[in-house]
C-alpha positions as CSV (number, residue, x, y, z in Angstrom):
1,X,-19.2,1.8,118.2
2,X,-21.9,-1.1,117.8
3,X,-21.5,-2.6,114.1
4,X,-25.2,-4.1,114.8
5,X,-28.5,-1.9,114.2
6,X,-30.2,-3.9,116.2
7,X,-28.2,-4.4,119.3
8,X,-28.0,-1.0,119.0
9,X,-31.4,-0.3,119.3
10,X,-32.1,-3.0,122.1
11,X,-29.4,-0.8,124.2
12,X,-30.5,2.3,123.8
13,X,-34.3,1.0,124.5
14,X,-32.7,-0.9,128.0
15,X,-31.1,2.4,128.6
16,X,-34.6,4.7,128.5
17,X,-36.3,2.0,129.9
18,X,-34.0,2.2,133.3
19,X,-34.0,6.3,133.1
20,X,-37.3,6.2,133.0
21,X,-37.9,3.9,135.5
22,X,-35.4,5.4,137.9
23,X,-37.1,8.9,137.4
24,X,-41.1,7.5,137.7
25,X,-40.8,4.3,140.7
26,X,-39.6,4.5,144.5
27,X,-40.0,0.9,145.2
28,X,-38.8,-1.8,143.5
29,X,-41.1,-4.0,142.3
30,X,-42.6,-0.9,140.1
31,X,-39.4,0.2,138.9
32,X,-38.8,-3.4,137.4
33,X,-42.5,-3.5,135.8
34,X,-42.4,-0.2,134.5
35,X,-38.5,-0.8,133.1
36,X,-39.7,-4.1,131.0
37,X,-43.3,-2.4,130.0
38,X,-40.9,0.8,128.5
39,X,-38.6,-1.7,126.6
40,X,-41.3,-3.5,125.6
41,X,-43.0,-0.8,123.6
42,X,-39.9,0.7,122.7
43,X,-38.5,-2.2,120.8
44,X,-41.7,-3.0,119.4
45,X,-42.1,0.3,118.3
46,X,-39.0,0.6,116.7
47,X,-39.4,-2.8,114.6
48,X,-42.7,-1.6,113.6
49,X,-41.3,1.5,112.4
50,X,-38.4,-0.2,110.4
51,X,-41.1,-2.1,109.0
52,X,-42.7,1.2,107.6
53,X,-39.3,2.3,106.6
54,X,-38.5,-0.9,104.6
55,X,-42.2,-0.8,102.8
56,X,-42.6,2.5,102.1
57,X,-39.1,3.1,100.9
């Protein structure tokens, strides 16, 4: 198990980011733009939402 929230959450965001890639790109140079586009927004959404978490709490 991963003691840290956020590596956690970077991992899980590279991991969806690669399925989704995988699933949605046949060549490579869209695979590896729409990978770091999906982690991108991924981890940006989850700080923002942490952020909500932690002020509205």
């Amino acid at each position: 198990m991963i003691p840290d929230h956020v590596l956690s959450m970077v991992v899980f965001s590279v991991l969806v980011a690669l399925f989704f890639a995988t699933v949605n790109h046949r060549d490579r140079a869209g695979f590896w733009k729409s990978a770091v586009k999906t982690f991108g927004w991924m981890a940006l959404g989850s700080v923002a939402f942490a952020w909500l978490m932690y002020w509205t709490a």
